[in-house]
N, C-alpha and C positions, 0 to 999 in steps of 0.2 A: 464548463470544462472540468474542472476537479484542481485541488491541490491536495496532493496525498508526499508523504515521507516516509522512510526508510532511516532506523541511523543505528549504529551501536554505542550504546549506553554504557558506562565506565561506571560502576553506583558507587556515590561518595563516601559510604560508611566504609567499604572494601573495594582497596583498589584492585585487590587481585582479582576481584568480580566482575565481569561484563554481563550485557543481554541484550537482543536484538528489538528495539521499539518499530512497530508499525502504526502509523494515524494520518489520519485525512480528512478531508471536510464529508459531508453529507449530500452534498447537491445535486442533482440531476436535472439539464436544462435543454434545451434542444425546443424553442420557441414555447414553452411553458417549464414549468418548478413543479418537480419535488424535493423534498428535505429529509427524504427516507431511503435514501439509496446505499444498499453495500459494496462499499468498494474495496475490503479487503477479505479474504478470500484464502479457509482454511483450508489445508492441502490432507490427502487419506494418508500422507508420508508424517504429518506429525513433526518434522523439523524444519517446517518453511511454512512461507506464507507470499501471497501474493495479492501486490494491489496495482489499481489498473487509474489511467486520467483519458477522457477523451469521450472518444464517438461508442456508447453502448452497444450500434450496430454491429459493431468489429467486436468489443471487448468482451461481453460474456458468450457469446459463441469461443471465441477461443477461449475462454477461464473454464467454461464447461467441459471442454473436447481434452483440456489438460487434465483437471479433475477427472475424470472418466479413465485416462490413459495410465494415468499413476494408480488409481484402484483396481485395473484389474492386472496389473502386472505385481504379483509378489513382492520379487526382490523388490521395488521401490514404495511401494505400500508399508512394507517393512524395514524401509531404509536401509538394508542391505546394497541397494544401488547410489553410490556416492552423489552426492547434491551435484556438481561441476558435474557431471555425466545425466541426471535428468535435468537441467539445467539444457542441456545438447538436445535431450528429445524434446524439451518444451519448445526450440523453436522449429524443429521438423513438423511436430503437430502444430503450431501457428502456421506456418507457409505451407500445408496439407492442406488446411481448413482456408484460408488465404485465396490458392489459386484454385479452389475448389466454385469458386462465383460463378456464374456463369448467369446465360439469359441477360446479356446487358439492351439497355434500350437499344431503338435502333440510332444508329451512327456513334454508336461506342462500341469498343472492343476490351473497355476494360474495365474494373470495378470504377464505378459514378465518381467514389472519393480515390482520384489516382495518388493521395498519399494520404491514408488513411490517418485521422488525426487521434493515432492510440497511444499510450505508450504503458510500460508495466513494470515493477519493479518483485523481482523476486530474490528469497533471501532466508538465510536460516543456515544453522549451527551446520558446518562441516566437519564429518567425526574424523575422516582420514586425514584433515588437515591441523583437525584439536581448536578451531577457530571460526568466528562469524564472517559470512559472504554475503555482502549482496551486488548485484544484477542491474542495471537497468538493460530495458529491451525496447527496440523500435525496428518500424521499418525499414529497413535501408533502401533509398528511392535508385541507388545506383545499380544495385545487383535484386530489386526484388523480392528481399528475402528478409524477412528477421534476423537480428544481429544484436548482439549484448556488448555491454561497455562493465567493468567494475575498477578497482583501485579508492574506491571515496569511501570515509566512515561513515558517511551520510549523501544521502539523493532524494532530492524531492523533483516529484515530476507534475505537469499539470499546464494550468495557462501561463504559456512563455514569459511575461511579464511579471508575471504573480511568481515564477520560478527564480527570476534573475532575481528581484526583489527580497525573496524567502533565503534565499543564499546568502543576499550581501548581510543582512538582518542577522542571520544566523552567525556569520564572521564578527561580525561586530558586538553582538552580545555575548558570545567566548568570550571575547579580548576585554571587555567591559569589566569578565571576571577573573579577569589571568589562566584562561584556561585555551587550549588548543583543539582544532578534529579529534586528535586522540586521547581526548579528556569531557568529551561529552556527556552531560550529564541529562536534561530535559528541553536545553537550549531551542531542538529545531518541534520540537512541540512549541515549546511557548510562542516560537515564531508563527506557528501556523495557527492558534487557537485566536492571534492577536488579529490576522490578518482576517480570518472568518468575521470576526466582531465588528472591524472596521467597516463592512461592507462596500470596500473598493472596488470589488471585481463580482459583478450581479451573477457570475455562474458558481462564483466560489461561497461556499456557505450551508447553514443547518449547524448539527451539531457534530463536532469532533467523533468520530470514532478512535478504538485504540485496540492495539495487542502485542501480545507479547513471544518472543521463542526466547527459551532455556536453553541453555547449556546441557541439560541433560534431555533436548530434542524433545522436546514437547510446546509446544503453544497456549497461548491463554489468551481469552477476548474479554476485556471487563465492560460493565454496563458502565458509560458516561454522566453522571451526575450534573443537569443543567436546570436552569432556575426555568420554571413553568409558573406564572402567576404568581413567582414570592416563596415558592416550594421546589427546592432540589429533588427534580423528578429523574431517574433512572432513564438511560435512553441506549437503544439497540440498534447501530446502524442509524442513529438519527430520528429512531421512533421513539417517543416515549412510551412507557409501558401502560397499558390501560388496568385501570386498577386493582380488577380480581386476578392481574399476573404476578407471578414469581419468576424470578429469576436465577440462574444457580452464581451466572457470571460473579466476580468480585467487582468492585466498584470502584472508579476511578477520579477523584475531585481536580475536574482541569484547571482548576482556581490555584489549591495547595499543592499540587499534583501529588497525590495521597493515592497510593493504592490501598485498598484495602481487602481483606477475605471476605 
């Protein structure tokens, strides 16, 4: 399945400093594994970012058709089109691309997965509002259609289980350190790095990816730092890098949670 998150970051040296964290597990499963799969997903706009939990059949056809839709359109490439407004056209082009299935076997009339098991979370600095948004998005089985939910400082989406779980976890360790939702510092990371390691949930797992939106609408992906043989090896998307690579990414230690240049 996937456990991926969303959350806005309160940084402890400066309170008056926020930033938007994206991370998630690594996994891709669907009657076999792999541990190299990208599930968060830079946008041509520069001030968002999106990440996806579920059935890959559904999710990178619409991650792609979205990506495409924001590059050749200007104003939103250049983020002159307010995030809440292509936020509106991302779920037109999901239910575009959606009802767009066709050729069902015979005795169906309608996509094989009649609730397709995706869900997506997008999010990133809004200038007209001077403040961080984010999204979640699913199908709604009632009307057909993609529909978004927001209000939470943080959302994690993924296997139902492994969701209620990462929430109650993530409440509980605030409150462990006198802190609230709107005082989040790396809390629903930690909750997710711990639940990878565990190996509870066979779909959930690999290694953490991560990134980041600023405040002045720009993004950043750092390469993950995870012990291979005894050596903290750099890892992209859950790949480690093979040796003759470089990487421009900054680096990110999910141990100390140290970012670094």
């Amino acid at each position: 399945m996937t456990l991926a998150v969303a959350f806005i970051r309160r940084l402890p040296e400066r309170e008056d400093r926020s930033e938007l964290v994206f991370a998630s597990d690594s996994r891709l499963s669907g009657g076999q594994q792999m541990d190299h799969g990208a599930k968060i997903f830079e946008l041509p706009r520069s001030d968002a970012l999106l990440a996806f939990a579920g059935d890959t059949t559904y999710a990178y056809p619409l991650a792609a058709h979205l990506l495409t839709s924001i590059r050749i359109y200007p104003r939103s490439a250049d983020r002159r089109y307010p995030l809440a407004r292509a936020r509106g056209h991302m779920l037109r082009v999901f239910d575009q691309v959606y009802h767009a299935i066709h050729g069902f076997p015979v005795g169906h009339n309608q996509p094989l997965a009649a609730q397709p098991v995706v869900q997506f979370l997008f999010g990133g600095f809004a200038w007209h509002e001077a403040d961080f948004r984010i999204w979640y998005i699913d199908l709604d089985q009632a009307t057909g259609r993609f529909a978004f939910r927001n209000g939470r400082s943080f959302w994690f989406i993924g296997d139902p289980v492994a969701v209620v779980g990462a929430v109650q976890q993530t409440h509980q360790l605030l409150a462990s350190r006198g802190r609230t939702p709107d005082g989040i510092d790396m809390e629903p990371f930690e909750v997710l790095r711990e639940i990878i390691r565990s190996a509870a949930f066979p779909a959930i797992g690999g290694v953490p990816q991560i990134a980041k939106v600023y405040r002045h609408m720009n993004t950043q992906f750092f390469a993950t730092l995870w012990d291979v043989a005894g050596v903290p090896t750099p890892h992209v998307f859950g790949r480690p890098l093979l040796g003759p690579e470089s990487c421009s990414w900054p680096r990110f230690d999910p141990d100390t949670l140290h970012f670094t240049a």
